[in-house]
Structure formats: C-alpha cells, structure tokens
N, C-alpha and C positions, 0 to 999 in steps of 0.2 A: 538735346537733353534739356533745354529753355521746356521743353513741352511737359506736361505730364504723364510719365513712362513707366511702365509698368515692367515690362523685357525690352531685351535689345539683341537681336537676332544679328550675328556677321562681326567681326568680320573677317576675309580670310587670309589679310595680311599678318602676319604674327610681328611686325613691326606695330599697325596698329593698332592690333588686338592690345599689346602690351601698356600702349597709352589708354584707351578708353578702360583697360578693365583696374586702372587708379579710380578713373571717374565714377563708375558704376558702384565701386566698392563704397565708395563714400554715399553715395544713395541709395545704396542697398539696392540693384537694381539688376536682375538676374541678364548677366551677359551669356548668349549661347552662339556659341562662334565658331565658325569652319578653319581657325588657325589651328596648323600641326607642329608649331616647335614646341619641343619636349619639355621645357622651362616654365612655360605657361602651367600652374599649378593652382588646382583647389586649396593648397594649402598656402600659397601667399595672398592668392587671391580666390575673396569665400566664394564670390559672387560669378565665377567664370567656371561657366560647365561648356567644356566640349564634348559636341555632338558631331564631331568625327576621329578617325582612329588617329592618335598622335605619334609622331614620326619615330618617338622613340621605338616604336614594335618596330615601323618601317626598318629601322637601323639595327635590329637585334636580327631579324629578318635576309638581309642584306648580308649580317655577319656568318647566320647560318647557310647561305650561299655560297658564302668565300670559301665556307670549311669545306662546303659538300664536295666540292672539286678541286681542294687540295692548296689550295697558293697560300701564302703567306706573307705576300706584302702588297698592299696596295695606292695608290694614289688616289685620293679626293680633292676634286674641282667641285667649287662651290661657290656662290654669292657671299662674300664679303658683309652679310648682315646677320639679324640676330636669327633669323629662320635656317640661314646656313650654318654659320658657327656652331651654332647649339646642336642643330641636328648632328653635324660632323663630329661634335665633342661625344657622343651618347656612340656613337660608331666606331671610335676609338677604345672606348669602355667594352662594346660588345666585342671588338676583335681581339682584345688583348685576352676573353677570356677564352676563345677558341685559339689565344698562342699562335692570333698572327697581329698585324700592326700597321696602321698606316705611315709606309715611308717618306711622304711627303705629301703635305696640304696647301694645293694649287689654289689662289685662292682671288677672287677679284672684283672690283667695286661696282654694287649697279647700272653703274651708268658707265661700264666700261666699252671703249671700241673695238671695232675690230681689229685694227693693227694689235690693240692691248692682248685681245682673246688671242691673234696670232701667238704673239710672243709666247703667251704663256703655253701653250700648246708645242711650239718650237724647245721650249724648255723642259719640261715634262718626257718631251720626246727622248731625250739625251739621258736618261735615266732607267734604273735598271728595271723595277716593275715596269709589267706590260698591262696592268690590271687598273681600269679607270673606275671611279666613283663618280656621277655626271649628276649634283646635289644642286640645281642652279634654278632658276624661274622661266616660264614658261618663254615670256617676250626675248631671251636672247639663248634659250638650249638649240633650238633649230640652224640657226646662224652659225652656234660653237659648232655641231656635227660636220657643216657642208664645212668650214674649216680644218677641219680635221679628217677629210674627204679628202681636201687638196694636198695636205700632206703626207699625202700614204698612211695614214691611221686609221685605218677602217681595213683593213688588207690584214692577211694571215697571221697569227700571231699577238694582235691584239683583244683584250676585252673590255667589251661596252656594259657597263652597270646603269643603267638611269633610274630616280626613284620617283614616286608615282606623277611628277612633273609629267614626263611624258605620252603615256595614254591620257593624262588629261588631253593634252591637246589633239590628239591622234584622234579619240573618239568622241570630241567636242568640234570637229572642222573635215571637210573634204580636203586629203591633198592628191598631187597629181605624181606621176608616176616619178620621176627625178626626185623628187622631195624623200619617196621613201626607199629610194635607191641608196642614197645617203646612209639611210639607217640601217641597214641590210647588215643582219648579226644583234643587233643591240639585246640585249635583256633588259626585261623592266616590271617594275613593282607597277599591281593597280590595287586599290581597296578590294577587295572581293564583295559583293552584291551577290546575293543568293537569285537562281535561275528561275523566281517564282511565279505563280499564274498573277500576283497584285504586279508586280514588274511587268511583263507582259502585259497586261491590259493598261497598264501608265503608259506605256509606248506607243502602244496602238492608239490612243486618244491624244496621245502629243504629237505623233505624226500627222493624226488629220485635221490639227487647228490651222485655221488658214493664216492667223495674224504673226506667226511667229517666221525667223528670220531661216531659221535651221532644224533640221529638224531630227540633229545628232545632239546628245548628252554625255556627259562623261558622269563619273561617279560621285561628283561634288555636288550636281545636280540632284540626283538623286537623297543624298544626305539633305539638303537644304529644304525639298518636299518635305522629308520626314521631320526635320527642326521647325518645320511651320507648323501643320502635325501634332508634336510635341507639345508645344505654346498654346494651340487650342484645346487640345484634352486637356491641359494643368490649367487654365484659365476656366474651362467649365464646372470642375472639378473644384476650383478654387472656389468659385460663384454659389455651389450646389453645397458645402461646407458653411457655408455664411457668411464667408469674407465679402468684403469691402474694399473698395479703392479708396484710400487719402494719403495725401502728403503732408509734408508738416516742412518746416522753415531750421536750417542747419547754422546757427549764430557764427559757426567758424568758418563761412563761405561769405567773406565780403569780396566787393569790391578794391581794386588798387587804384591810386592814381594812373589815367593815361593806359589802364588796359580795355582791353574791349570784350574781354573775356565772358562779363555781365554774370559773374558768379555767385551772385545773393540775387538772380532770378531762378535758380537751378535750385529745386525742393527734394526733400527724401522723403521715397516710397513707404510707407510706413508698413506695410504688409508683405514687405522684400521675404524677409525672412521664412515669411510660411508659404509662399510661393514657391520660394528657394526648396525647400523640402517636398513640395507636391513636387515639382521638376523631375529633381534625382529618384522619385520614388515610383515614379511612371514606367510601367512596363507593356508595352505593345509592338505587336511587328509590324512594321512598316516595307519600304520599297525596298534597303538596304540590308532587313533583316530584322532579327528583335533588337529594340531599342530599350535597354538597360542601362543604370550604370551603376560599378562595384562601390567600393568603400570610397576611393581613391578618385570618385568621379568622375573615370575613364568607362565608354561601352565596352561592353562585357563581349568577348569573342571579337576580339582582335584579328584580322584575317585578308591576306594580300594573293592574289591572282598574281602567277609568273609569267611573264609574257615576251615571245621570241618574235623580232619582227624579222618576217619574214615574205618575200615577194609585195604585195599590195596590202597589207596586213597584220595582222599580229596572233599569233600564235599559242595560246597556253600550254605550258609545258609542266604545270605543277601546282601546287597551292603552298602557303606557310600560313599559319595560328602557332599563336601562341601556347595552342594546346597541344598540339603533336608535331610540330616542325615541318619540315618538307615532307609534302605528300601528291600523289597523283590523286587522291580520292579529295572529293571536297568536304572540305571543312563540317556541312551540317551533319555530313556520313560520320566524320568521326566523335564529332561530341555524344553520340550515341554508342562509341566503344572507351574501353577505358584509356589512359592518356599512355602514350607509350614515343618520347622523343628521343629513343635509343638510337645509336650510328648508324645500325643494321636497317632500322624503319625506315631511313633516311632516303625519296626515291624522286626523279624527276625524269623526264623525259629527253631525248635527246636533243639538245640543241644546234642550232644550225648558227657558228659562229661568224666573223667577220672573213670575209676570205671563201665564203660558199664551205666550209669543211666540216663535219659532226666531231671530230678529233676534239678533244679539249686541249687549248691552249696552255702552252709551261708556263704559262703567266708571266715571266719576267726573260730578259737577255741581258747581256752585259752590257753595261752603259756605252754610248755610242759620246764618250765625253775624251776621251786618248788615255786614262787610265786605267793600265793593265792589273790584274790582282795582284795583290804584294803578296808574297807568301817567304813566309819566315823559318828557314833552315837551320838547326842546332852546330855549330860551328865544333865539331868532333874533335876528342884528342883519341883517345881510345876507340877502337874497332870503327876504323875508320872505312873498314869495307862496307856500312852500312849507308855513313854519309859523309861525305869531305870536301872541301872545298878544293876546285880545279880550274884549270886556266882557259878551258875551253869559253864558250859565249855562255853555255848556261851559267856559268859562275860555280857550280856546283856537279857533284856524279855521285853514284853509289845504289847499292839497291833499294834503297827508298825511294831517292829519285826516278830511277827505272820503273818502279811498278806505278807513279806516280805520271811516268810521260805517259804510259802505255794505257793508263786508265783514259786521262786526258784524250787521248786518240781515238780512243771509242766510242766519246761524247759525238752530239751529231750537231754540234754547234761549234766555233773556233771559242778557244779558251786564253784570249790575251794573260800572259804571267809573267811574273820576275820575281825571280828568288834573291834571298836579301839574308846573310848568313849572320849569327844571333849567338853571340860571344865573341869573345878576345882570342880566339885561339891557343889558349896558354893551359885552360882545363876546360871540363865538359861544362856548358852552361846547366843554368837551374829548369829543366822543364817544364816546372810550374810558373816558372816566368815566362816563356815562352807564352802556356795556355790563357797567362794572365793577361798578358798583353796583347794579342788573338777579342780577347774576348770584350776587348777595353777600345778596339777598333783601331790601336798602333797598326795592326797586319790584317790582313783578309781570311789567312786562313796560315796553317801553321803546319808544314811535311818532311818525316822524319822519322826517326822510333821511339816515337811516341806513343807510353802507353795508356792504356783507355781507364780512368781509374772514375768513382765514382765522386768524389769529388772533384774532377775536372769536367764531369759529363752534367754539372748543375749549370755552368758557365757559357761550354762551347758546344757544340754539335759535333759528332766525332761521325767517321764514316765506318761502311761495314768493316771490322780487322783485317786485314790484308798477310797479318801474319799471328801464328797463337801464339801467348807469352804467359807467364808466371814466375812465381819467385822461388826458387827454386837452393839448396844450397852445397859447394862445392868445396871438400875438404883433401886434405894430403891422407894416402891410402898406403899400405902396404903388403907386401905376399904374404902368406899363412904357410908355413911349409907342412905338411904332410905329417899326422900326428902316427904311430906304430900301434894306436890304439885309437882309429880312426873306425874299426869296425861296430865297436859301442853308438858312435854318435847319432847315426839315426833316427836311433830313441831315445826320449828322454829318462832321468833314473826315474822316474813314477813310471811311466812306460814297461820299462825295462819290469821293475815289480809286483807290477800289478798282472804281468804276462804270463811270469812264471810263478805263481801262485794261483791263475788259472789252470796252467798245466797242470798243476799236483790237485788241484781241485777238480779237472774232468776226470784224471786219472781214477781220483779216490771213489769217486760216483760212480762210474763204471765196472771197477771194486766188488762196489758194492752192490750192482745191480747184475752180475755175472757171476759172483761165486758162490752162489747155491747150485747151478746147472749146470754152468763152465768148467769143463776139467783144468784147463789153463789157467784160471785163475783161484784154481786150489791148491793146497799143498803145506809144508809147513809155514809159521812165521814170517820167517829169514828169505824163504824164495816168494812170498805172498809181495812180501814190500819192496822187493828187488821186483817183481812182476809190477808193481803199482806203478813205480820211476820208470822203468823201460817203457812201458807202454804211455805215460803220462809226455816224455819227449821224445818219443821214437814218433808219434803222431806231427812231430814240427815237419820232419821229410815225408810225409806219408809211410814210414817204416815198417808201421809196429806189425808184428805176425801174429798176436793174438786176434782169435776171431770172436766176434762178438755175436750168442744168441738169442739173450733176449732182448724183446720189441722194445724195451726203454732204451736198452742201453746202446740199440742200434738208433733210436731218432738222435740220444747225447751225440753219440759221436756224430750225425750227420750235421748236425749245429756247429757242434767243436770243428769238425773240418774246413768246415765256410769261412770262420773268423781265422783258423791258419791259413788257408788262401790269400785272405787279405792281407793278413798281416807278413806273409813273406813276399808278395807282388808289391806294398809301400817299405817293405822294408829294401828290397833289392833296387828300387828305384831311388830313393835318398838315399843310398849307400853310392849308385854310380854317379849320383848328380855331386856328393861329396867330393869321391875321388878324381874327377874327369873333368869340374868346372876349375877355372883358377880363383881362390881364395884370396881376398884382399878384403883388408881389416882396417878401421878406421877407429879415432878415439871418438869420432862424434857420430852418431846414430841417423840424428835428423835432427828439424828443427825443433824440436820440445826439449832434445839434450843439450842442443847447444845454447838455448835458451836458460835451462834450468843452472847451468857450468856456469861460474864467474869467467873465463876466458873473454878475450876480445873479440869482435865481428869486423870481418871486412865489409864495406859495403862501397858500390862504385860512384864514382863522383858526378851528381848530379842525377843519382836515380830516385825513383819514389819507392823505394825500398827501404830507405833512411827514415823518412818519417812516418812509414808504414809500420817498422821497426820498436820506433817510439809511442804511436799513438796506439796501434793497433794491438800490439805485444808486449806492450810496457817496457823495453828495456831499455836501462840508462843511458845516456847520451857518452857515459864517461868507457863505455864498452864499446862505440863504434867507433871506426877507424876507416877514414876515408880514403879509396885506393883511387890515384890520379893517374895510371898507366896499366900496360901490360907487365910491363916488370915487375914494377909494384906486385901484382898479383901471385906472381910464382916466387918472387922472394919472400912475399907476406906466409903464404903457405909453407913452402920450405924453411921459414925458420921457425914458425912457430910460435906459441904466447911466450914458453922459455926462453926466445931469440928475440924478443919486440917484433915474432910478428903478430899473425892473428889464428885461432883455431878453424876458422871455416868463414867462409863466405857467401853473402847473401845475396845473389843477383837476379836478372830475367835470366830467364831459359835460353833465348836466341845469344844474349851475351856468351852464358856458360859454354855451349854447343862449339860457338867457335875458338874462346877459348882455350876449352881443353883440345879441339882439334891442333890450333896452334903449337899447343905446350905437350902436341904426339902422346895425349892423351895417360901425362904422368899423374894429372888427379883426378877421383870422381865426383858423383852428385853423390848423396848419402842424403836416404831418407825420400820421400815421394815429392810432388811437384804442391805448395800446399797455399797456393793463391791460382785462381786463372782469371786468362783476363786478355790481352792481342795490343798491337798498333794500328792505329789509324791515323787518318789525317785528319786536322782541326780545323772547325769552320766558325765562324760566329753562328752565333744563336738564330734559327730558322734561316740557314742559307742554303738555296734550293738546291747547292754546286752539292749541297753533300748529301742526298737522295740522289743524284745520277751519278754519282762517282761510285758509290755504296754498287748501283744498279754494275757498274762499269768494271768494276773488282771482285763482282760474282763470275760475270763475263769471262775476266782473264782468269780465276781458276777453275772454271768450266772448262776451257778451250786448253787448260794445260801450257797458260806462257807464264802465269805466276809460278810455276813451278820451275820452267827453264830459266827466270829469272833470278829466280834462287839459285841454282847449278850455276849460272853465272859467277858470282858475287859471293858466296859463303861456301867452304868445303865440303866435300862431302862424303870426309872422315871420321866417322863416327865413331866415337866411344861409348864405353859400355856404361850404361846413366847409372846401375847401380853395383855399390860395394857389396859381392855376393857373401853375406858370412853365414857360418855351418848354423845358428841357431834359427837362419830364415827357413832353412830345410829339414828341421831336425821335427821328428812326429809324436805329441803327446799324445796325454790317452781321451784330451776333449776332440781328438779324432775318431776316436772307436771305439768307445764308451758304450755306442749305441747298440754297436757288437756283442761284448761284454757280458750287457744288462740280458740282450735274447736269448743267448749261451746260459747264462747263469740263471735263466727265469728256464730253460727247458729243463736242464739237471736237475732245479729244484722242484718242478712238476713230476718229474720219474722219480727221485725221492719220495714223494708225500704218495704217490702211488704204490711203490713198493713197498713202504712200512706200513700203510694200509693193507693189503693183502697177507704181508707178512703174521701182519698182529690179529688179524681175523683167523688163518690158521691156527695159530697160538691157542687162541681162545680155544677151538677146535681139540686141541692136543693134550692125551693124558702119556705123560712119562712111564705110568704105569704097565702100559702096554707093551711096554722092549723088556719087563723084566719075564724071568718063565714062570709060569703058570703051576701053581699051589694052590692044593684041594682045602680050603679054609670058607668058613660060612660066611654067604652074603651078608649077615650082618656086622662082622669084625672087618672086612675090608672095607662096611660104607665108612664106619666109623675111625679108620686109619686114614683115611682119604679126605675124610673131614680137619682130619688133624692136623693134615700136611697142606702146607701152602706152597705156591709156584713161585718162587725168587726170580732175580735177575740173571742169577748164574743160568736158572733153566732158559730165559729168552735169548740170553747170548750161544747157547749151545744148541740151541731150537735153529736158531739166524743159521748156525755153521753149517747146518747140516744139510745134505742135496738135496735138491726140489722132489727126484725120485723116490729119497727116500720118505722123504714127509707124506708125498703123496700115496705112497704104499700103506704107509702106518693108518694115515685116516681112512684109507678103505677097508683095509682091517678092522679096524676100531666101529665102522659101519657096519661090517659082516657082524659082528660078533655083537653087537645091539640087537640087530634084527634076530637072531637065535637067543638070545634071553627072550626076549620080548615074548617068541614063541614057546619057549618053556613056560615060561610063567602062564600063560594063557592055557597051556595042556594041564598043567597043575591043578590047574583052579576048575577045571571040568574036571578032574576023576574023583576030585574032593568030595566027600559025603557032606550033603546039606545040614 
C-alpha cells in the first residue's frame, strides 16, 4: 500500500481481510475480496465489496438442510477464529428459527494437533447428536475426516455436514482412492456456477495452457476471474467518465517512534469514492454468473450446489438460493418462476449416507457418557392405581408406567432410564412443577397422568395422548320415584296446547269443508258440534267413522293424519324411556349451574383444574376446596355445602371413572364432558425421544395392548356418566312445529278454496227462485228486486244448504233465462213495425 493503488483485489482470509479493510477505509481504496465471514460488512466498512457469496446464505443454507430431514440438534466443529466463530454464530441464528439448536460448539485453535483433533472428536463422540457441522480450513479438514474414520465415525448412524471448505479442495487437487473412502457419505455446500457455454470455453483454454501446475479449479477460481473482470470494466469505465488517478497526503497518518510501519508514505486515493460507486454498479455475466450487487453490497442470487460424495466423486443431489430453498431444479430455472419456499417445494435427491445406506439417519442416540434419562414420576396419594411408588427395582408401577415400559420396548434402540419419584408422599404434588422442572432440565422427561394443557405444551414437548382426559364434573344424585301423572310428561304444556287446539282446528275445517254434501256432518246444532269433537279426537286413534267426500277435506285429513303419526310414535317412545329408564336427579345440572350457584367446588389436589377454574371460569378462590384423598371425596359429596362439604366436583374424567367405580357407583357425572384434552409423557423442548414414543403409542393402540393395559390397572365397571332427568326426554313443540306449519298451511289452502267457490256461487244465486211463482209484470218484479238487498243472513243460509241442492237451483235459474230470453225474442218479431 506504500505504492500508489487504486483497488485491492483478495484477500481470502477473513482474518485478514479484516485488518487490511482498516487500511483501505482510510484511503479510500476499494477492497474486493474473496473473504466469506458474515461480519465483514459494507456497512462498517465503506470500502469492502465482496465478490463472493458470504457464508451467512451458506449457514442459512445448511440450516434449511437440517429442517429438510427433520433433526433438531446439532454439533458444530469449527476453527477457533474470526471466519469460524462468526460463521457458526449466523448458524445458530438460522437454526433457532427452524426450532432446532446447536447443542454443542466443538471448537479448536489453528494450529491445533492431531492428538488435540483426536480428543475433541473422542468428546463429541460421547454425546447425544449424531449430527456434525465440519466449518474448519481446508489445511486440517482432510486429517479431521481420516480421524474420525479411525473412530468409527463415518459408519451408520452418523452425519457429515461440510461447508464449501471441502469441494474446494476436492475439485482443486487429484486425490487417490483411500483419501475419498474416508469421505464416503459426507454432504457438502459448493457456491453454485452456472453450467455455461463462457465456463466451458474457460476450461477448455485452462486445460490446454502448458505453464500451469493443475489443471483442476474449484469455485474460488472462478470468482477471482470474474473480480479481475470486474476491476477492468469499472477502471475503463471509470477512465471513459473523465476520471483521473491522484492521491493526496492524510496529515493523521504519521510516523511513531521505532515503527517501521512508514505510515506518512501511504497516500489517499482521491477518486476512491467514485470508483467505489462504478464497482457496485457494474452489471455483467461473468464465469460464475451475473455479477450484481443489492443494496447491502452482497451479489445478487445467492446459490450453493448440494454435494454427496460418493465412490471416487461427488454427487449433486439438489440446489439451495436464497430464492426458493431446496430444489432439484437449478437455480437460473427458478429465478424465471415466481418464488415459492414452502415445506411442500422443499425436494432433494436421495442421499447415500455414511454407513453405504439411502435411510436418513435419527440424527442423534443417547449419549454413550453412563447417564441414563432421569425421568420424574408424581409421587401419588390418591388413585394410586395409576402411579405409585413400589419396592420392586424400578422404584415405581402403575398404569402409566406400564404403557410407558411398553412404548419404550418398541423403540429399536435401548433406552437407558431411572425414574426418580416427585413429592413427599404426604399429598399429590403440583404438576405444573413437575412440567417446570422438565423444562428447566432438573429431569429429562417427566411420566405419569399428566395432562396435556396449553400452557405446559409452550415449555415441554408432550407425546401423542396415550389416554383421553377432560374435566368433567361429579355430583351426589338421587332416585325420582314414579310420578301417578307421569302420563302428561312427555310433552311439554305448550306441547300439550298447541296439540289440542290443532285437533279442534282440523276438526273445524273439515266441518267446514264436508257439510254442504256430507250427510254426516249435517244435522241440527247440538249433534253438528258433538260431530266437530268426535271426529276432531277420535282422528288421535285413527277412530273417527265419519267419511270424508270432498277432495279438500280428504288432502286435510291426509296432512292431519301424518302429523298424528308422529306425534303418537314420539309420544309412545318418551313415555317408555320415562317409565322404564331409572330417574336420578341432582341439584346441580352441569357446569354453568354450578358455576352460576354460590355453593363450594371440590377440586383434587394437585390438578390443573384448580387454576383452570380460576383463570379460565373466573371463579373465586374462596369457593374451592381442595380434596387430598378418596375419602375426602365421598364424604365431601355426601355431606354437602349444608354439612361443609362441597356441591359437586371438578376433576379429569379418568379420575371420575374410577372413582365412582370405586364408590359402586353411588354418584354421577352431571352435565357433559366440557374441556378435552389426554396424558402424555413430558419431554424437554425438541427431544427426538418424544416423536418415537408418540410413533410407539400409536403402535400399542393399534395392536390393542394399550387397551389390555387398561383392563389391567383400572375397572371395568362402569357407571352411568349421566343423571337421566325427565326434562332431558320430555318433547316441545321446537320439535314439530315444522309439522304444524304444513297441517295448518294445507287446511288454510282448502279454506281460501272453498270460500272462493262458495262466494262465486252466491253471486250466481237469486233467493227468489225457491219462492212459487206469481203472474205479476216484468216490470214490478225488476223493480222489487232492485229494492231488495242480499244480507248476511242469506250467505250463512246459502253456506247451510247441500251442494245438491244449490246446484239444482242454478240450473233452474239457467233453464228459465234461456226461456225468457226466447220469449222476448218471439215478442219482438210478431210486433208491428
């Protein structure tokens, strides 16, 4: 830098990229350098453009790898400098947001030896991820492998991550066959280079220079072409603009006593700046691709080749960009579709891991260090047939444990345990302590009846239920005896009124639509409306003997019949469910009555029902009452709020079940089950044991042992879950309303029918006709006829009269038109003009 410089091309240390791009900054001096730690920024430093992709995508990259095949914990080994740190730091960022983590950062100093490498690799080994991150420099990655060769670490089971470190070296050197034996399974990042005809034709002309040593490249190469490249277009460019090269002398760059540093020869660029901006604002494609860069001073299309070494070689199995994530198709394919880095797009090829096997590795085993899983057991007072402590070797038995061995046994790996019992024995512990301490890494994992509740499922990892649970509540019941006017109840009194006001309402209609033609339904008064009622509920048994003949008043009745149908088929059915179910009554409904009741609640000690209670339902703290036995329970119930006990009790379902079997099923559930929810077992946060366990407890209720396991361990006498009272079976009329409305919309259609035909006769109809006939002149009868109006009285006595007879009278009164008509007409011809 004594010289006068214009760029400074390299370099690819990011150690000492990080010193020089001090120097540069102060002379304005555009640094373009092949260093990838993530740290290196335009924004600390102006003057430092990288022109290759930086490790951060690598490590975002890597993270979207982890996810794609499921693991969740990994190890990174790495160089002990600022290129390692940094990059591993930006890997940890990317894992935590796919919600995995690295569990340990193996970590060691450049100049470390092999015994050092040993060791750490001996250490590493003893832990539970099987999942490597191999972030190291090229001069000692090769060495770590054949290391980890000699250990059985390249063998089934494990995975090899390397990041673009190694295809450098791989397609930068010849190796010989033992070399890549070593690596057999590895996966590894390379920069991706597009397959183009300028790449091609750069090969073919490097391969046939004679002066050169090798005549293999790796990808770094290729960038460094294109950064030379870069430097001569923005320099001609620069030139072709009217720029000028000069420096100028920096007063705050002297000399120290006794350095040799010679820092007041070192001059600044005076045209950094506008340089600086031709740089960044260059766009051409080069060997690597197009050579852009965004805002942020990174090239644009960020984008790593997946590589499986395999046999004498390496293998792609896939692409990642930052544009669409893991893909089989390459990168330029997809920047021509729109971006789509959903779980579903997510696709790579099958790899062929360490061990010769396509199988993906569980990533992790239990640590090979002598400690077995802790797992933490609720130390039971109450229904202890689920878990209690016993003298045998496990320390522990019950049904929890049991489905708990039996899952365990299904695993295809051994599952080192020891259970460690969690309370004083004296009452039931807190099981949110339990989950708390689980989750705070006091225990490994936490098995028991424990339920799955949403605020313990932010903390721990729960497995699939193994058993159903809810809160359910259980009150003191007693018999109904047998009311002597139990025939009524069926129906409700709207029911009941609404029924028989239809009867007298089809009756009336029918009435009405039958006694013009119906001899049956003529006659005086007295027998008319005794007619209306016999037939109105003699229709309830199909009884009635009156026959019905006209066409309305046979579709009425066909309606009317249908809705009796139903109505004696539900009446006879909630009449036997009445009389023939046993009736037990309770003061408390469900839980909304006991709720709304000032009375007290039981609730069992140490459940999440208590603070379910409160948070979730509001009710006061000064209304629970916490039940520390079985006793407790049945005396709480039997005496009641008026004895100091409690009116009903809140618990899980599996509680209830057994014990009301217990207590031979003297109380019931009242009201429906009105939280759901199950047990599981408690794991920490991403612990793989509880996705196989999950897998393992489908298993056993498949195969039907979760079931025998049950018949085991809890009774399997069952009571009746609910208090049957008569108003659950009794039938209103928002059951058959629907009914009803049809019934009473047909009757009122043959109605508006028959008063229409009726009143068009009417019209039709002269009274005068039934009287006898008097020789008096046509013109004193028009004129009496005029005088006389038609009343009400005549349309009600018009209505009475048989349909025969009406219809006789208007054909009468037809005849006898037609013979005037023709009188008149003879008249008027014999007439003298």
């Amino acid at each position: 830098m004594e010289k006068e410089v214009v760029v400074a091309v390299g370099p690819q240390s990011s150690g000492i990229a990080h010193v020089i791009s001090h120097v540069v900054n102060e002379l304005r001096v555009p640094l373009l350098s092949f260093a990838t730690d993530p740290t290196l920024s335009s924004l600390q430093y102006q003057y430092f453009l990288r022109t290759v992709t930086s490790d951060y995508f690598q490590m975002y990259a890597i993270a979207d790898l982890v996810d794609y095949y499921g693991w969740k914990e990994v190890i990174a080994i790495f160089v002990d400098d600022d290129n390692g740190r940094n990059g591993i730091s930006v890997l940890g960022d990317a894992l935590a947001k796919k919600r995995a983590k690295i569990s340990y950062k193996a970590a060691f100093s450049p100049g470390a030896t092999m015994s050092d490498i040993d060791d750490l690799l001996v250490s590493v080994n003893l832990m539970e991820a099987r999942v490597y991150i191999v972030h190291v420099n090229p001069d000692t990655g090769l060495s770590f492998f054949s290391k980890a060769k000699k250990l059985g670490m390249m063998s089934s089971g494990y995975v090899w991550i390397a990041t673009d470190w190694l295809p450098s070296v791989l397609d930068s050197s010849d190796f010989n066959k033992d070399t890549m034996d070593v690596l057999q399974g590895v996966v590894a990042l390379r920069h991706h280079t597009p397959d183009s005809d300028k790449k091609k034709t750069f090969t073919f002309r490097w391969k046939n220079l004679k002066s050169i040593k090798t005549s293999r490249f790796n990808s770094y190469a290729l960038y460094a072409y294109d950064t030379v490249w870069l430097v001569a277009r923005a320099l001609d460019l620069f030139f072709k603009n009217g720029g000028n090269v000069t420096f100028s002398n920096d007063p705050s760059l002297r000399d120290t006593n006794g350095s040799s540093l010679k820092l007041s020869s070192l001059r600044v660029f005076d045209q950094g700046q506008k340089l600086l901006q031709i740089l960044v604002g260059m766009n051409f494609t080069g060997l690597t691709g197009q050579i852009q860069f965004d805002p942020q001073k990174n090239l644009i299309h960020p984008a790593y080749d997946v590589l499986n070494v395999v046999g004498t070689g390496l293998r792609t199995i896939g692409y990642w960009s930052n544009y669409s994530g893991l893909s089989v198709t390459t990168p330029e394919v997809l920047y021509t579709k729109p971006a789509n880095t959903s779980t579903s797009n997510q696709k790579l090829y099958n790899a062929i891991w360490p061990g010769e096997t396509i199988r993906r590795p569980r990533g992790w085993v239990f640590p090979n260090n002598g400690k077995p899983l802790r797992i933490a057991v609720p130390f039971r007072v109450t229904f202890e047939e689920f878990v209690k402590k016993d003298k045998g070797p496990a320390g522990v038995k019950g049904y929890c444990i049991d489905v708990f061995e039996a899952a365990i046994d299904l695993l295809a790996y051994p599952v080192p345990h020891v259970y460690i019992l969690y309370g004083d024995g004296k009452r039931n512990p807190s099981f949110n302590s339990i989950v708390n301490d689980v989750a705070q890494n006091k225990y490994d994992a936490a098995v028991g009846d424990i339920a799955i509740t949403t605020n313990r499922t932010r903390i721990v990892d729960f497995t699939q239920p193994y058993m159903e649970s809810g809160l359910v509540v259980v009150a003191p019941v007693k018999e109904t005896k047998s009311s002597p006017w139990a025939f009524l109840k069926p129906f409700t009194i709207q029911m009941w009124g609404v029924t028989g006001v239809f009867f007298l309402f089809v009756g009336c209609v029918v009435w009405i639509l039958e006694h013009r033609m119906n001899p049956e339904f003529r006659g005086p008064p007295r027998k008319q409306l005794i007619t209306v009622f016999w037939f109105s509920f003699s229709t309830m048994f199909f009884a009635h003997r009156e026959n019905t003949l006209s066409t309305l008043g046979r579709c009425v009745l066909i309606f009317w019949l249908f809705v009796v149908l139903i109505i004696n088929s539900s009446y006879t059915a909630s009449l036997t469910s009445i009389l023939t179910v046993q009736k037990l009554s309770s003061g408390v409904a469900g839980i909304d009555s006991l709720i709304s009741s000032p009375d007290p609640i039981g609730v069992q000690d140490g459940s999440f029902a208590y603070n379910y209670l409160i948070d979730e339902l509001h009710v006061p703290k000064s209304r629970l009452r916490i039940i520390k036995s079985e006793a407790e329970y049945v005396s709480a119930l039997q005496n009641g709020p008026k004895g100091g006990g409690v009116a009903a009790i809140v618990d899980e379902l599996p509680y209830v079940e057994l014990f009301l079997s217990n207590s031979k099923c003297i109380f019931r559930t009242v009201g429906q089950e009105f939280t759901k929810s199950g047990w599981g077992f408690a794991f920490q946060r991403d612990s793989p044991l509880a996705i196989d366990l999950s897998t393992a407890i489908l298993q056993l209720s498949e195969n039907g042992e979760l079931q025998r396991i049950h018949d085991k361990w809890l009774s399997n006498n069952e009571c009746s879950s609910q208090n049957n009272q008569v108003d659950d079976t009794r039938l209103s009329l928002s059951s058959f309303w629907g009914l009803y409305v049809i019934c009473g919309g047909a009757c009122a259609v043959a109605l508006v029918v028959f008063i229409c035909r009726v009143y068009c006769q009417f019209l039709r109809y002269d009274p005068e006709t039934e009287e006898p006939e008097i020789s008096e002149p046509e013109s004193a009868r028009s004129s009496r006829r005029s005088l006389r109006s038609r009343s009400f009285k005549d349309l009600m006595g018009f209505v009475d009269k048989r349909e025969a007879e009406i219809k006789e009278m208007l054909k009468r009164k037809n005849s006898d038109n037609k013979k005037q008509i023709s009188h008149i007409s003879d008249v008027q011809q014999n007439s003298p003009v």
